[in-house]
N, C-alpha and C positions, 0 to 999 in steps of 0.2 A: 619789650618782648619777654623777658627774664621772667616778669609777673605774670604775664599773660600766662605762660608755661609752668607755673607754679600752681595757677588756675585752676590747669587743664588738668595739670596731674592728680592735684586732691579729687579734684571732681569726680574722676573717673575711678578714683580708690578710695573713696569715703566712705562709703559701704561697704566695702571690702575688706578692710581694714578696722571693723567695728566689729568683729568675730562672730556674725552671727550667719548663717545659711546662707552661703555665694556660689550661683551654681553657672555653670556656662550655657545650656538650655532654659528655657521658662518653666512654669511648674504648672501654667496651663495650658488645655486646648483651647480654639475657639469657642467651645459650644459651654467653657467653663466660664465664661465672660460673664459678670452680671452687671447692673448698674447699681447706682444709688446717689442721686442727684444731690442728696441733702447732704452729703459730704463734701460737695463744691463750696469756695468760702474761706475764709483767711481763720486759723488756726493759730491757738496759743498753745505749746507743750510743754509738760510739767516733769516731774520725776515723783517720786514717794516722797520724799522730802518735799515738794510742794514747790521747788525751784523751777524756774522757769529755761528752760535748754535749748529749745529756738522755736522757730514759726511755720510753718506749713500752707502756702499759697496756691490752692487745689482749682484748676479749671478743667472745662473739658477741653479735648485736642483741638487748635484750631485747626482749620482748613488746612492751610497755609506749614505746618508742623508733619500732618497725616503720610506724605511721600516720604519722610525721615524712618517710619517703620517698615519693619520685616513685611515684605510682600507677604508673607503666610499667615499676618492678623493685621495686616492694610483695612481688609474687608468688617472688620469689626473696632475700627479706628473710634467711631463715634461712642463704643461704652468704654474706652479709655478715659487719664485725667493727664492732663502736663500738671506736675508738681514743684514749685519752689520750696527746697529748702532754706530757712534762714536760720542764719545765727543769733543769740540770744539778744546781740545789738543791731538786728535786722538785718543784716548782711547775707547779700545770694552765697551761699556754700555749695549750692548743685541743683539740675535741672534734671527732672525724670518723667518716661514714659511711665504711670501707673494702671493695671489693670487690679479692679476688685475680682476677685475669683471666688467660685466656692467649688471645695471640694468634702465628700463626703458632707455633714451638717455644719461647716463650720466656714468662715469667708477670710481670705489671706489675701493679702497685697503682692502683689509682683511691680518692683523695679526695676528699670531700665536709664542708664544715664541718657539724657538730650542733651546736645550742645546748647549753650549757652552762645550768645552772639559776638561777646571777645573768642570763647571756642572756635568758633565757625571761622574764624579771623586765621587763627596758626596753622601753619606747612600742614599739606596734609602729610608729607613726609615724615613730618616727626607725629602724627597721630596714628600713623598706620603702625608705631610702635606699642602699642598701647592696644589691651582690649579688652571689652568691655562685656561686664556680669549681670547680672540678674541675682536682686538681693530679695529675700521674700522676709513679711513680718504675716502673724497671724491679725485680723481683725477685730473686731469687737465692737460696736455701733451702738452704744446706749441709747441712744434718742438721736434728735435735729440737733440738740447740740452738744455732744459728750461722745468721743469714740477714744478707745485703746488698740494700742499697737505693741506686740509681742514680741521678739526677735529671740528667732532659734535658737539655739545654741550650736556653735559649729562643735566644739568639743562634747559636747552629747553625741551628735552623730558621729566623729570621731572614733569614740571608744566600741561605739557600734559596729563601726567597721572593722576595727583592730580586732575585735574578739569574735570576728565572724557571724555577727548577731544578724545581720543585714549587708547584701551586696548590692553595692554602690560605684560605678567605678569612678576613677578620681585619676587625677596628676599631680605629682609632687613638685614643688618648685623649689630651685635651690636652695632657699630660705626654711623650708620643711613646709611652706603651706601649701593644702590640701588644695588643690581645684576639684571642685565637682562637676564629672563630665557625663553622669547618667544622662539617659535622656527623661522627657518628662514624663513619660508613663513610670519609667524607676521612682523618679523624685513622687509624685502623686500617691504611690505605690507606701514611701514609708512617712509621707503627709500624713495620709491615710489610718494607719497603725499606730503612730505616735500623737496625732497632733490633739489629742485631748493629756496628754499625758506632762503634768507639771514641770517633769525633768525636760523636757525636749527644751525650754524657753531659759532666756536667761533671767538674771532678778531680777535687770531692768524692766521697765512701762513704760511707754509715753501716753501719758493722759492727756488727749487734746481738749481745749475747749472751745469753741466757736466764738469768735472776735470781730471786732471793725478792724477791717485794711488800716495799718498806720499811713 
């Protein structure tokens, strides 16, 4: 049980804990949905260095998954993906609800954690302690087989807030980190403004590239 629960907690804080844009709302509406099939598919990801950082297991939602989302994009389940993340030695690190979104000219990913089937398994008692974010990366689709993924930077928007450049509203946790509690027309709002803007991203990339299932 000890592991199980060791599971449950990265899972749910793996994203969250990688400092890039964690908000407690989505960043899209429905009608922000779009698809793009040819990103279904087993993924290798790389860094700059060319190092291999782990794997990406992209399907669309099955049937059987679809009742686990928010009634308020139930209805647009089908232009979702369930994504495994893996670790460098193929190991499940996290299950997520993804939507491709575009907003203004450009397309971002929305995260959402799924349980994982040891997940589904622990008290719900002790998951009702636990809640769960919405991590967004920027997109980037070179072709059928080459996409990039960007991740925010929370300390950009950060400093944003602090010097009153942009209001956002937020909750502090004991710990000093920031929860973002806009809603998503806010978040949209400073996508919008910033998101061609270098600084907003951190120096990481993951350069995926299109693979055979191990």
């Amino acid at each position: 049980m000890k592991n199980i629960l060791s599971i449950l907690f990265l899972s749910f804080l793996l994203l969250f804990l990688s400092g890039c844009l964690t908000t407690l709302y989505p960043i899209f509406r429905e009608e922000d949905a779009v698809t793009n099939d040819n990103l279904v598919g087993y993924w290798k990801c790389l860094n700059k260095k060319n190092e291999v950082t782990g794997f990406l297991d992209i399907k669309k939602i099955p049937d059987n998954r679809k009742p686990e989302l928010a009634e308020s994009i139930r209805t647009i389940a089908s232009k979702g993906y369930l994504i495994g993340l893996l670790n460098s030695a193929g190991e499940m690190d996290g299950l997520y609800f993804v939507f491709l979104v575009k907003i203004g000219k450009n397309e971002y990913f929305d995260f959402y954690p799924a349980e994982t089937e040891a997940q589904k398994k622990v008290n719900n008692d002790y998951k009702s302690h636990f809640m769960k974010f919405h991590t967004s990366y920027k997109c980037e689709v070179k072709d059928n087989n080459h996409f990039e993924m960007k991740l925010f930077d929370k300390d950009f928007l950060e400093q944003l807030i602090s010097k009153q450049q942009i209001h956002l509203r937020y909750e502090k946790r004991e710990e000093g980190e920031k929860i973002i509690t806009a809603t998503t027309e806010e978040l949209q709002k400073f996508i919008s403004q910033y998101g061609d803007s270098p600084k907003a991203y951190t120096a990481e990339v993951k350069y995926c590239v299109r693979m055979v299932a191990l």
